[in-house]
Backbone bond lengths (Angstrom), bond angles and torsions (degrees), N, CA, C in turn:
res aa  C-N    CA-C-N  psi(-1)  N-CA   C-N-CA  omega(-1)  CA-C   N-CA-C  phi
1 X - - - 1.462 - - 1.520 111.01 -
2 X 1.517 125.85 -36.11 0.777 153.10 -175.78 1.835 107.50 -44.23
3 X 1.591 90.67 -64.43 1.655 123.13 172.75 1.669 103.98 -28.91
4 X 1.487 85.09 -76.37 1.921 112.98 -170.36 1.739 105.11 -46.56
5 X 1.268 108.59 -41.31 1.525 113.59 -168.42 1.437 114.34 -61.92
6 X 1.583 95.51 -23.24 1.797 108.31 -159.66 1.590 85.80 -108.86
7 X 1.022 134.85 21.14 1.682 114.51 -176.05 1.499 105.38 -101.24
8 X 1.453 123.92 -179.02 1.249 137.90 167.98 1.438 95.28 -48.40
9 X 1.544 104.94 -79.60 1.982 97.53 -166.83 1.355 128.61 -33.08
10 X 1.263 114.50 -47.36 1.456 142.97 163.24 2.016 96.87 -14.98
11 X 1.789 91.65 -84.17 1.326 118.81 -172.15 1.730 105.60 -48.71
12 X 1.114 112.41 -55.57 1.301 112.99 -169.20 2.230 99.35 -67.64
13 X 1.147 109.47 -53.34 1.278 72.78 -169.87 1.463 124.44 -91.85
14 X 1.618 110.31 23.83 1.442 131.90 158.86 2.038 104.74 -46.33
15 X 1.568 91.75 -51.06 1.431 105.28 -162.00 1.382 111.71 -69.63
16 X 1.053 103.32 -40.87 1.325 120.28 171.42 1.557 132.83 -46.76
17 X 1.400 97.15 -40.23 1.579 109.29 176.05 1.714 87.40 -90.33
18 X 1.304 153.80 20.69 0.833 130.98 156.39 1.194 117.60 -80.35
19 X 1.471 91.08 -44.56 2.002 112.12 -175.66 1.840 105.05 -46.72
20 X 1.688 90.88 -49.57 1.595 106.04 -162.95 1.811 108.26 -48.55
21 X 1.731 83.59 -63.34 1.335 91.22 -178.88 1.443 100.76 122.58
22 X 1.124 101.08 -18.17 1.928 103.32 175.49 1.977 103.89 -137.53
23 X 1.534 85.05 162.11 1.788 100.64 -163.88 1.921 102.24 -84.75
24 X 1.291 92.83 146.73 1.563 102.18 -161.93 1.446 86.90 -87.41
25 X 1.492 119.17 159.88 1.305 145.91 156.60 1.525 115.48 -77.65
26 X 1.426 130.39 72.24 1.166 110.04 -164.31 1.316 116.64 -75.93
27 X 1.478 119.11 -177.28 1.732 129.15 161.11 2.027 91.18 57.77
28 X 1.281 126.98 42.39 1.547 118.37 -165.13 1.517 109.17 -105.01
29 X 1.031 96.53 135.02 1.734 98.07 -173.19 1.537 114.25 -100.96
30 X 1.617 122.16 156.27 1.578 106.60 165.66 1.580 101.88 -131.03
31 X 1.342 121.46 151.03 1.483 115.74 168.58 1.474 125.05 -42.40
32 X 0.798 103.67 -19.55 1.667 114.26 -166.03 1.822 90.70 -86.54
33 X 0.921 138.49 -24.31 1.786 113.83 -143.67 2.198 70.26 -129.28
34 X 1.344 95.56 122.81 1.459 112.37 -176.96 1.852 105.06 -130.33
35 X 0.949 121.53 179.16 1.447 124.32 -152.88 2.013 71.02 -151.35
36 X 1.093 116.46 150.41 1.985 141.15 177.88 1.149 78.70 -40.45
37 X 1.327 90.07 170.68 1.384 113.97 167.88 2.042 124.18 -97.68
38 X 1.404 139.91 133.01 1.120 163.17 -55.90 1.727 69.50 -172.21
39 X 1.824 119.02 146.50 1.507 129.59 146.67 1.628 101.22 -27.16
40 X 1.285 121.30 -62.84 1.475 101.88 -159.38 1.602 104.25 -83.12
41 X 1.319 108.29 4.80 1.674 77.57 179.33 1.731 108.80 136.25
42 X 1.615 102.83 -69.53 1.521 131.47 163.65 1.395 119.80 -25.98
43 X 1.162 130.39 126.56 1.060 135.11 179.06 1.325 108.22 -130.06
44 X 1.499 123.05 114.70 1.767 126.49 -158.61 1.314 76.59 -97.35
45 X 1.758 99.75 173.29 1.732 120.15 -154.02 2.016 82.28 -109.34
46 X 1.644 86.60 158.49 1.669 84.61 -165.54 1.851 88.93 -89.88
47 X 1.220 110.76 167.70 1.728 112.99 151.67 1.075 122.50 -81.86
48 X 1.113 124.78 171.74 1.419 134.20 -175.16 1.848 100.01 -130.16
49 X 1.332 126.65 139.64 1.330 107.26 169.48 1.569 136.14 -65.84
50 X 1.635 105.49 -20.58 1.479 102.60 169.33 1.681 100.51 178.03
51 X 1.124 121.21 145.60 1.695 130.07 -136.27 1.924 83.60 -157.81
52 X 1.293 92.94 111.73 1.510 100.81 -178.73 2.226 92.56 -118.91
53 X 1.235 109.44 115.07 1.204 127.58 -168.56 1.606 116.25 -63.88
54 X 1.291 115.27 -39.04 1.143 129.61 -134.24 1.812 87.30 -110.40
55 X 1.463 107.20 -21.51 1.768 107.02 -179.25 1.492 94.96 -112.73
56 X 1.464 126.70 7.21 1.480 129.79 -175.19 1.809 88.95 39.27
57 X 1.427 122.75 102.63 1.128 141.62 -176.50 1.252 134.97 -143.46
58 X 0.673 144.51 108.29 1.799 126.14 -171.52 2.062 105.31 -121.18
59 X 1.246 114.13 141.04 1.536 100.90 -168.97 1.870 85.97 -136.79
60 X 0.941 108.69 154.50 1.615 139.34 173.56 0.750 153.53 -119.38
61 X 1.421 129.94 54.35 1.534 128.37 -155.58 1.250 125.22 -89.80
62 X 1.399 120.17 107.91 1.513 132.73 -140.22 1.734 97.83 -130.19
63 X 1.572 100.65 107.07 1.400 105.03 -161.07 1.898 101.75 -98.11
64 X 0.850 115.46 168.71 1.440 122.51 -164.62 1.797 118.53 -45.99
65 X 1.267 112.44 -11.61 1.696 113.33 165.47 1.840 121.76 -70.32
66 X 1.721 86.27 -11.15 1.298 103.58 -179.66 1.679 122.85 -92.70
67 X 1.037 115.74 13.30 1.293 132.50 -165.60 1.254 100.58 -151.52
68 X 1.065 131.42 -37.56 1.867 116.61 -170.28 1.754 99.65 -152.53
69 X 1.278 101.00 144.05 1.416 129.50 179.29 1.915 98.12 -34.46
70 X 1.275 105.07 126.89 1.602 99.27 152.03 2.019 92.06 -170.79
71 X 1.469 88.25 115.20 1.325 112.88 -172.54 1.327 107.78 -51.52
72 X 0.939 136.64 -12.65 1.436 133.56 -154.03 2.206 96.71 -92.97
73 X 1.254 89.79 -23.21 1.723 102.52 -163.52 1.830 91.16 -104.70
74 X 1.376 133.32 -18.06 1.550 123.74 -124.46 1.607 79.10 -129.64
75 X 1.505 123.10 -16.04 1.831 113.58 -156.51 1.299 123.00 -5.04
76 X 1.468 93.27 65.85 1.552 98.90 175.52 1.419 141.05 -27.33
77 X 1.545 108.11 -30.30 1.766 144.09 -161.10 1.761 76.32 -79.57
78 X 1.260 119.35 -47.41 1.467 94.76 -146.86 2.086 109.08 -122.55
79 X 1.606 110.00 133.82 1.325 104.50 -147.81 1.464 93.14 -96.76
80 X 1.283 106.57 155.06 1.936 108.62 -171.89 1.928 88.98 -110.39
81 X 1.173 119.24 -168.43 1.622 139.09 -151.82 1.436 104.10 -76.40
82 X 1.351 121.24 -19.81 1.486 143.70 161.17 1.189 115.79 -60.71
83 X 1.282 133.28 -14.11 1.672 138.63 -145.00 1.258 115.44 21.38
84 X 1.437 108.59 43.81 1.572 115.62 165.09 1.639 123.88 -122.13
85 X 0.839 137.14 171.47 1.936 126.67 -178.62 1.802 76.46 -98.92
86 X 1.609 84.52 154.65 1.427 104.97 -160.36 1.440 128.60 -77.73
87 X 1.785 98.40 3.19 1.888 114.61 163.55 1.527 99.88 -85.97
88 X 1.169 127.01 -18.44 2.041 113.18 156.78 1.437 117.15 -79.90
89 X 1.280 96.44 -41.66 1.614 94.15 170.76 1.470 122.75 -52.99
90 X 1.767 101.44 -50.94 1.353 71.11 175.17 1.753 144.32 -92.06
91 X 1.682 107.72 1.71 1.469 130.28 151.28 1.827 98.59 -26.73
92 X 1.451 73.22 -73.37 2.110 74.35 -170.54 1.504 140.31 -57.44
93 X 1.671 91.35 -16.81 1.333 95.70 167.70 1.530 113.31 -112.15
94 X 1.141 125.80 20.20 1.075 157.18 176.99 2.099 100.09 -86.38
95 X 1.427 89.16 -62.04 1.497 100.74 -176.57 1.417 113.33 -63.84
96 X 1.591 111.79 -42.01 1.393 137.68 177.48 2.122 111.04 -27.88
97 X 2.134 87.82 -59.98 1.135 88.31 -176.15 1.725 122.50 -98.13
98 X 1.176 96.23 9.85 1.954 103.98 163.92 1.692 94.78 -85.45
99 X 1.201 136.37 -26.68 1.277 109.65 154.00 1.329 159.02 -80.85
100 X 1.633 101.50 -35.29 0.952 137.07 -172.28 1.677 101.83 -71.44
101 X 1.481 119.30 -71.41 1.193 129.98 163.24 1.707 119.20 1.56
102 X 1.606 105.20 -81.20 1.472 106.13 -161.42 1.815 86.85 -112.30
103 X 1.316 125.53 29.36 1.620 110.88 134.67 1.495 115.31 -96.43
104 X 1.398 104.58 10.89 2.086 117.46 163.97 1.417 99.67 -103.03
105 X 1.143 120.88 41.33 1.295 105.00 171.54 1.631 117.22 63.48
106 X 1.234 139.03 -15.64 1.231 137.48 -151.03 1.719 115.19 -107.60
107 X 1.067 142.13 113.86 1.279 143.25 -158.50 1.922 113.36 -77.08
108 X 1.340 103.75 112.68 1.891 110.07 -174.77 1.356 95.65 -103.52
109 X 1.349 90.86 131.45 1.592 128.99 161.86 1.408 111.62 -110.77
110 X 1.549 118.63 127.71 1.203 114.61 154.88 1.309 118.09 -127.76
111 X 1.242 88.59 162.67 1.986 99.39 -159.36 1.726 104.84 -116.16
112 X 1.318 134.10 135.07 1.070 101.11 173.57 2.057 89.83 -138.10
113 X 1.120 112.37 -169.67 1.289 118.16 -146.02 1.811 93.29 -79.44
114 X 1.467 108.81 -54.86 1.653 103.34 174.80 1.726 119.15 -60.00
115 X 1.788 118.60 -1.34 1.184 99.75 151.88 1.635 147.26 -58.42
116 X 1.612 78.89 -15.55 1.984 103.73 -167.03 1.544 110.77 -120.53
117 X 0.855 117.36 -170.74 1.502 131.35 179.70 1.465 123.27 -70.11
118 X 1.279 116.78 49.72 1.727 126.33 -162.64 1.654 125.21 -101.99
119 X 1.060 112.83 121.12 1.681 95.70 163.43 1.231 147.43 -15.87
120 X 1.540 148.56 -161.12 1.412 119.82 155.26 1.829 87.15 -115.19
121 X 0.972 114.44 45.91 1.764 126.59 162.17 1.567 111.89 -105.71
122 X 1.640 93.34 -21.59 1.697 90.43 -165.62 1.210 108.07 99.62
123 X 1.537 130.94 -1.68 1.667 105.19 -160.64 1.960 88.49 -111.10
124 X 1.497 101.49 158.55 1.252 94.68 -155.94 1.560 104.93 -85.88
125 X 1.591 153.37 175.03 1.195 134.95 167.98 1.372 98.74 -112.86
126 X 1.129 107.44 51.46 1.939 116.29 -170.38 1.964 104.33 -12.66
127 X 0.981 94.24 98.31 1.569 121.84 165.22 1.593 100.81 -99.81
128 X 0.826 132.00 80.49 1.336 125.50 167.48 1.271 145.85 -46.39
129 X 1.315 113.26 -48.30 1.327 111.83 138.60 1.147 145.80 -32.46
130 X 1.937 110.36 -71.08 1.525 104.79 161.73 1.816 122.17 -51.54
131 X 1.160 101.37 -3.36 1.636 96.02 -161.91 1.621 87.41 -104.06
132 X 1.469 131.84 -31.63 1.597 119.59 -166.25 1.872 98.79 -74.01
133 X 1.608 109.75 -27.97 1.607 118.11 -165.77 1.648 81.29 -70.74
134 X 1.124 127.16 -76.20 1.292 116.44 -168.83 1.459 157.56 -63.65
135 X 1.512 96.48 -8.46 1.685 147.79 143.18 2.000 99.66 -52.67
136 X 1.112 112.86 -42.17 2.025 113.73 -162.62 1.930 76.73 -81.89
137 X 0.976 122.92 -77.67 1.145 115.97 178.28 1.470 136.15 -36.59
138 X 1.507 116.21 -35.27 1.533 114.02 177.32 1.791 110.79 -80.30
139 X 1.582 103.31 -38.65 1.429 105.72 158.29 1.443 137.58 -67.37
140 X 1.397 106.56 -10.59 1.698 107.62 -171.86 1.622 96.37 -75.95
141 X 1.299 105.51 149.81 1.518 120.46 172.53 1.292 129.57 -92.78
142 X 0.959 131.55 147.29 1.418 133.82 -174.55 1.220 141.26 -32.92
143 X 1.579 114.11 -70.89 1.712 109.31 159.14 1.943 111.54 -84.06
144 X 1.209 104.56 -158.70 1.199 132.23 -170.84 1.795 93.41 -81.73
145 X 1.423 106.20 -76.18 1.321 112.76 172.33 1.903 119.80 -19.08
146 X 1.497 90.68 -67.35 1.939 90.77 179.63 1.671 91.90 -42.74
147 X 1.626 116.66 -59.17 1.461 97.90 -141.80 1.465 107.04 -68.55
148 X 1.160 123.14 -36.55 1.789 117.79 155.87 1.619 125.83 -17.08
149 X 1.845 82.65 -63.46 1.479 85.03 173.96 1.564 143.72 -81.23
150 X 1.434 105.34 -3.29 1.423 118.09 148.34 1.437 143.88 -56.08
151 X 1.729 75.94 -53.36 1.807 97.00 170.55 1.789 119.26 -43.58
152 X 1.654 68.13 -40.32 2.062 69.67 -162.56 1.384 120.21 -97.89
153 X 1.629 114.68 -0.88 1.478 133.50 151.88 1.410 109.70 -56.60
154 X 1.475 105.21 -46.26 1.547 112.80 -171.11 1.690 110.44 -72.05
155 X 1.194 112.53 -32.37 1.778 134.04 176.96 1.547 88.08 -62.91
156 X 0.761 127.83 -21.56 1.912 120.87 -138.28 1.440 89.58 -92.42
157 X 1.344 106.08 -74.80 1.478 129.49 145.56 1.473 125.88 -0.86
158 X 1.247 121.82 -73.20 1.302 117.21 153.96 1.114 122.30 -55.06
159 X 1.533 145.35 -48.99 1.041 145.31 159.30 1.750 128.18 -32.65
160 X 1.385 103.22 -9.06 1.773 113.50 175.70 1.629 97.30 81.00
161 X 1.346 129.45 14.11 1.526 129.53 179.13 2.085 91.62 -87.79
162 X 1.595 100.32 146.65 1.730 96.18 179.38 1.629 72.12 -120.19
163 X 1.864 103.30 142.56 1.169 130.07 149.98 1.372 108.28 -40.47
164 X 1.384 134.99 161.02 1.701 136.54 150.76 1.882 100.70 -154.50
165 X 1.136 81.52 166.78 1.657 98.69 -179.83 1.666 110.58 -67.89
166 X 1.220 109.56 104.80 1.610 109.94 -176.08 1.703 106.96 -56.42
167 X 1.605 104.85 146.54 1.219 114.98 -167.04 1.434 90.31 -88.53
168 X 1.375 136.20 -22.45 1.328 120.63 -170.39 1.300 76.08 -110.18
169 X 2.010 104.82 140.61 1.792 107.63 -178.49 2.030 98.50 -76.11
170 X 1.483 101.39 -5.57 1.938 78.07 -172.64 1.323 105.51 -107.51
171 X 1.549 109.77 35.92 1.791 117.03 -174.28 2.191 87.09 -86.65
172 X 1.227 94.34 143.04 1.412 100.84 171.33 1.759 122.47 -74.98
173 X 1.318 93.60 -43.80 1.561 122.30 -177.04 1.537 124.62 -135.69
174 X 1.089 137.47 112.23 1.487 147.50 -169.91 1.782 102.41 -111.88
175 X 0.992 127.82 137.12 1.303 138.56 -171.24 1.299 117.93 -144.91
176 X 1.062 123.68 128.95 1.793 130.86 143.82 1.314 139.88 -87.10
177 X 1.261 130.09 147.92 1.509 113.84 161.17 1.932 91.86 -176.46
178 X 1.836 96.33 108.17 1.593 94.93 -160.72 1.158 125.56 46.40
179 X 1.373 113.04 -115.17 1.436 103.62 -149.77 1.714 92.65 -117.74
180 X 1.559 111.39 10.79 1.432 92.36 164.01 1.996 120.31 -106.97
181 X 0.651 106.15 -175.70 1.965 114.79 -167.42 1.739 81.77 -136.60
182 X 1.738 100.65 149.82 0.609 92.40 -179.44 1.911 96.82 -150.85
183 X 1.267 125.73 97.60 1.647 134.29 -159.30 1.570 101.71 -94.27
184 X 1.271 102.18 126.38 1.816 128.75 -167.23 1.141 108.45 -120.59
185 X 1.857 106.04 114.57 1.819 107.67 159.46 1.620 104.26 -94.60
186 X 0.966 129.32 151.84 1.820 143.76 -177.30 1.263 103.20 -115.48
187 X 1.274 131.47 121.68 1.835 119.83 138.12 1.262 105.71 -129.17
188 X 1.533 110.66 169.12 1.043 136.44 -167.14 1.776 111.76 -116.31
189 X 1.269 109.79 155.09 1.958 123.76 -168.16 2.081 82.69 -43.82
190 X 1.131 101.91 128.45 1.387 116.90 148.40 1.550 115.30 -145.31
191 X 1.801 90.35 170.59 2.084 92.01 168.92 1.111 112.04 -83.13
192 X 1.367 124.28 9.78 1.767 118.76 -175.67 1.158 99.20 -107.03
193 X 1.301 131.83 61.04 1.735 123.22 174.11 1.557 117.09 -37.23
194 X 1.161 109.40 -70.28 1.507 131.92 -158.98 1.758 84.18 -72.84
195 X 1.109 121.37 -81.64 1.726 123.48 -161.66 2.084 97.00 -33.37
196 X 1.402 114.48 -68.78 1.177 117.45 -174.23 1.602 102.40 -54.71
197 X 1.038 123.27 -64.01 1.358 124.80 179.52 1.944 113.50 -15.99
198 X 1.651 97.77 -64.72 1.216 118.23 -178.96 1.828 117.77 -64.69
199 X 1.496 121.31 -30.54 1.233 130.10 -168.66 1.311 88.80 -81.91
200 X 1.785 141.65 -50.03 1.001 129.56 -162.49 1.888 109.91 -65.31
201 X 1.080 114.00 -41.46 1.587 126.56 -179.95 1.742 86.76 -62.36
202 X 0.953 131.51 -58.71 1.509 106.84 -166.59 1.493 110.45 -76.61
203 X 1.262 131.69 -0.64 1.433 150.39 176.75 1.287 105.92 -79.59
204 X 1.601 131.31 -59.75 1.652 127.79 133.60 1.017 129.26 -11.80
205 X 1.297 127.99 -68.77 1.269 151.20 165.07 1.728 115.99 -20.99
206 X 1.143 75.43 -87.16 1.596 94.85 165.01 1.831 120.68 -45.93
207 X 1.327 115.18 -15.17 1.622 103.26 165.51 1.618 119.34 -137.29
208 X 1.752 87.18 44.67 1.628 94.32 168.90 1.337 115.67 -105.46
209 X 1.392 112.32 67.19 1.361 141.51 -152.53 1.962 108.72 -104.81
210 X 1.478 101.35 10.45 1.654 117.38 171.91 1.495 114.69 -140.45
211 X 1.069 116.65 173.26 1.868 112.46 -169.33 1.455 96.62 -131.93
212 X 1.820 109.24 -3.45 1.546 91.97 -173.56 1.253 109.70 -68.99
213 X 1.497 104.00 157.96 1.534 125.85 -165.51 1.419 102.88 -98.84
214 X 1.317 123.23 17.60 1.861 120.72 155.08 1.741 101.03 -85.43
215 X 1.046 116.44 -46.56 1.547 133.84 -163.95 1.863 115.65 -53.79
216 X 1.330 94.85 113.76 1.833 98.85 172.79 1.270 109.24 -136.62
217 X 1.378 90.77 158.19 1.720 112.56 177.47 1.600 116.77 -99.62
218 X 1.232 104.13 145.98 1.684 111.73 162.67 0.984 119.21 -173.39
219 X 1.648 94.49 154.21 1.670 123.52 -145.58 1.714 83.96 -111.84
220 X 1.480 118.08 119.48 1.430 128.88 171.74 1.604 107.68 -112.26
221 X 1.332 118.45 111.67 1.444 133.99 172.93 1.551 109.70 -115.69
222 X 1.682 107.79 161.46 1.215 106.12 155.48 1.069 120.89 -87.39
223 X 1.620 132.41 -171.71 1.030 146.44 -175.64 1.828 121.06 -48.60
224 X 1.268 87.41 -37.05 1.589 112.52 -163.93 1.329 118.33 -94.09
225 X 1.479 100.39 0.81 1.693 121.07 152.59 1.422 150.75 -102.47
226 X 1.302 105.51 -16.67 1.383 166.51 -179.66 1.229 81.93 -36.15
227 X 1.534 134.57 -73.36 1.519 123.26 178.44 1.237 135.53 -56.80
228 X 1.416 109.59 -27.47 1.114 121.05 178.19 1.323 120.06 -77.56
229 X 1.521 122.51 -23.44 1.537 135.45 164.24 1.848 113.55 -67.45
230 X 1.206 77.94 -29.60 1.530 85.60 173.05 1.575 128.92 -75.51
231 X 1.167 109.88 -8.46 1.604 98.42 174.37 1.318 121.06 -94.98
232 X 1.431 112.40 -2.08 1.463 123.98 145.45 1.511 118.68 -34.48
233 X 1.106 166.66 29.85 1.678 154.99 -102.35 1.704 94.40 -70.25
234 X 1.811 104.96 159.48 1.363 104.23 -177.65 1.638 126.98 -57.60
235 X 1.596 94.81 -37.37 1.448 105.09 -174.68 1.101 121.06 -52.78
236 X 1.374 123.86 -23.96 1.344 128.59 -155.21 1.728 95.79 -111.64
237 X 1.324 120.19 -3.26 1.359 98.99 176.43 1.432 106.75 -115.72
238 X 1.716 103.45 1.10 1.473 108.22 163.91 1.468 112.17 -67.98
239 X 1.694 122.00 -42.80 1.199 139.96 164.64 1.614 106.06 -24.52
240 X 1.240 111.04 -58.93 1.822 120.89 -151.24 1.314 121.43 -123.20
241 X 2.126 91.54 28.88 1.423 111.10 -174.34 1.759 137.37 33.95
242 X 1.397 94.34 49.43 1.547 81.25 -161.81 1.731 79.77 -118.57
243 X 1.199 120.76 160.58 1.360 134.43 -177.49 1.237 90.58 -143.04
244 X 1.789 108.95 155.33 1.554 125.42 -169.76 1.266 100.19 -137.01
245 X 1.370 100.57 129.30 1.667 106.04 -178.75 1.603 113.15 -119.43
246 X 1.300 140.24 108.64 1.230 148.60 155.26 1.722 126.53 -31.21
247 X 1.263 110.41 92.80 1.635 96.20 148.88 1.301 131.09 -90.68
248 X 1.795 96.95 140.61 1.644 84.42 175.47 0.865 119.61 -76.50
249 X 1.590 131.13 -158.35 1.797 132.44 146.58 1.422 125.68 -46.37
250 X 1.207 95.25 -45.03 1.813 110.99 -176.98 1.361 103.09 -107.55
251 X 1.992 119.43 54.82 1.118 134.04 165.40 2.185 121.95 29.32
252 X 0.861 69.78 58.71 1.753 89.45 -161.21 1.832 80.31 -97.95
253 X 1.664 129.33 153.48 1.135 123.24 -175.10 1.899 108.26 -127.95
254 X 1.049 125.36 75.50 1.709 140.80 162.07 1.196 108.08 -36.41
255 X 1.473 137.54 124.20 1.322 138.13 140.07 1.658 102.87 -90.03
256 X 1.679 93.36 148.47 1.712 104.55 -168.75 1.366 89.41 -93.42
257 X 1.579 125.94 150.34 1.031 121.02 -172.28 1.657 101.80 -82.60
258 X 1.291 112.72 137.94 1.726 127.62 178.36 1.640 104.04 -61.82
């Protein structure tokens, strides 16, 4: 254990949960992601290098045996349950989980050693810095929207709220914390202030489909919408429980006052 703690992977997805904001699950398995099947039959579940729950994430850090032949990792001489030496094996299960992964819904990142600050061995010279700046970048998401909706997963998080699998699949954000629930619309910087503004409130709307009195809504915008959420008046969204929470630019997390 000792080994694993002190390795590259270790380090890298140390950093990672910094970026995130929450602690990875390492070595984590799911029923779904299986490795062939075994003489008897059995087919054990593969690992994943680290599975952060709460951003539905999965990350991979696949150091240079994973890309090119080096016998020492590959024992070619000798064939594993695949009937392949174990540098095909692991290609294939390699491939296994770039598919498998985000047809579960779950978002793969892979990391590999020339993303960061590494030798031409592959081994990393942990610069930390250069490696956390370039870590914010390999993790940042695509539109505006994801990064909203990270931010405030990650806010959530600190807050003692646990992510869960939204019961409605077009809920943005699903939350716990005891006995309250807590249902999240997300958008991201657009030119349609007011139009988006308004589609997301009827997007709410549309899945206040319980009366229990743990259960709330919220409307997560950036900064640059902020007015446009606002012509909703407070009273009325105290009425229909929905609370609006502000991101800034520099993911900072605002509640609008109720």
């Amino acid at each position: 254990m000792a080994k694993r703690d002190e390795s590259d992977e270790a380090y890298v997805v140390g950093l990672c949960s910094q970026v995130l904001g929450e602690t990875a699950l390492t070595q984590h398995t799911f029923d779904w992601l299986l490795g062939d099947p075994g003489t008897g039959g059995r087919r054990r579940k593969l690992f994943v290098d680290a599975y952060w729950p709460g951003h539905q994430l999965v990350v991979e850090y696949r150091e240079l045996q994973h890309d090119r032949p080096v016998p020492h990792f590959d024992k070619p001489d000798r064939l594993t349950v695949s009937g392949v030496h174990r540098g095909e094996q692991r290609a294939l299960y390699d491939a296994r989980r770039d598919t498998e992964i985000p047809a579960h819904g779950l978002r793969l990142v892979v990391i590999r050693p020339g993303d960061l600050d590494a030798d031409r061995r592959g081994r990393l010279r942990r610069n930390e810095e250069a490696d956390l700046a370039a870590l914010r970048t390999i993790l940042a998401r695509d539109s505006d929207e994801d990064r909203v909706t990270d931010a405030f997963r990650a806010w959530l998080l600190a807050q003692g709220w646990t992510p869960v699998a939204p019961a409605d699949r077009w809920t943005d954000i699903e939350a716990v914390r005891g006995n309250e629930r807590l249902i999240c619309e997300t958008k991201g910087r657009t030119s349609e202030k007011g139009i988006d503004a308004d589609i997301a409130y009827g997007q709410l709307l549309r899945r206040m489909t319980s009366e229990g009195p743990g259960i709330r809504y919220a409307l997560v915008v950036p900064t640059s919408s902020v007015k446009a959420v606002e012509r909703v008046p407070a009273h009325i969204r105290r009425l229909l429980r929905i609370e609006v929470y502000e991101v800034t630019d520099d993911d900072q997390i605002r509640p609008l006052p109720a």
